[in-house]
N, C-alpha and C positions, 0 to 999 in steps of 0.2 A: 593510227588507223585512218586510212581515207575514209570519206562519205558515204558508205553504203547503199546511199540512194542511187550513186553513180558507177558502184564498183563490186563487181561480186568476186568475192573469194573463192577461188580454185584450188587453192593449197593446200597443206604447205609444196613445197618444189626445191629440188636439191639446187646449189649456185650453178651448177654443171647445168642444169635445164633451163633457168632462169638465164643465162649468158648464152645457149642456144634461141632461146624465144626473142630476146629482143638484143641481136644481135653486136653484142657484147662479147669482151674476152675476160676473164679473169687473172690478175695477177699474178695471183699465186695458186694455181693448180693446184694446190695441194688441199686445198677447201674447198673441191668439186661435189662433197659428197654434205657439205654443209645445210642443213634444211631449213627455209626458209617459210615462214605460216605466212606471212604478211606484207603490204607495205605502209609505208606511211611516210611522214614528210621529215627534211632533217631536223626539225625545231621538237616535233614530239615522240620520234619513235624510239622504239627499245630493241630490250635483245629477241632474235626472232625475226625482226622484221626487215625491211630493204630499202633505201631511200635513194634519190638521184642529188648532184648538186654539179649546176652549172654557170649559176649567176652570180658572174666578180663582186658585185653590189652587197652580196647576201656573204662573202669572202670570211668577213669574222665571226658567223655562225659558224661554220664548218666545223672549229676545233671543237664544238659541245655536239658533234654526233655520237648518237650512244645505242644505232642500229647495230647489225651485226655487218652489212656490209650498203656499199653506196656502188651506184653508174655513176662516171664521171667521165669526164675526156683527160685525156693527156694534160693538158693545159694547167688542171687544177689537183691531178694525183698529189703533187707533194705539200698539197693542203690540207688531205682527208688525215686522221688520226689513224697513228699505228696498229691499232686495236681494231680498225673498222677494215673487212675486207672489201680490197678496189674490184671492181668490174671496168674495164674498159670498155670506152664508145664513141663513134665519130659525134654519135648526136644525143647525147641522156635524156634528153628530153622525149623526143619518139620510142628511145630506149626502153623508157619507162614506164611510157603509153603504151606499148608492146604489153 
């Protein structure tokens, strides 16, 4: 869960709303309808929630995400774990800020 001092909760949001707001594509289309309560970072979040990952540095965290889906760019897709659904994005970071 982010800091709530800085983030208020609007959710939950289907992935299909979440990849319209912060423009994003999803993957696999077929988890448009997947609902989302939450975000949080890749190091603590669960199932439920949304995390972005863009920093090569941060690279061997990526295998212990255990959200339900990540924004990522192209560059770093074939890092995210099978189980975690990709949203596509030129920039995750703004993405995410979205």
């Amino acid at each position: 869960m982010v800091d709530p001092r800085f983030y208020k909760n609007n959710g939950p949001f289907s992935l299909k709303q979440i990849a319209e707001i912060c423009n994003a594509s999803l993957v696999d289309e077929t988890k448009s309808d997947i609902m989302i309560n939450d975000i949080a970072s890749i190091f603590k979040g669960g199932e439920g929630e949304i995390s972005f990952f863009f920093d090569k540095k941060k690279k061997d965290a990526v295998t212990n995400i255990k959200t339900t889906a990540c924004v990522t760019s192209k560059d770093f897709v074939s890092l995210i774990p099978q189980d975690v659904i990709v949203l596509l994005s030129d920039n995750p970071h703004d993405s995410f800020v979205k």
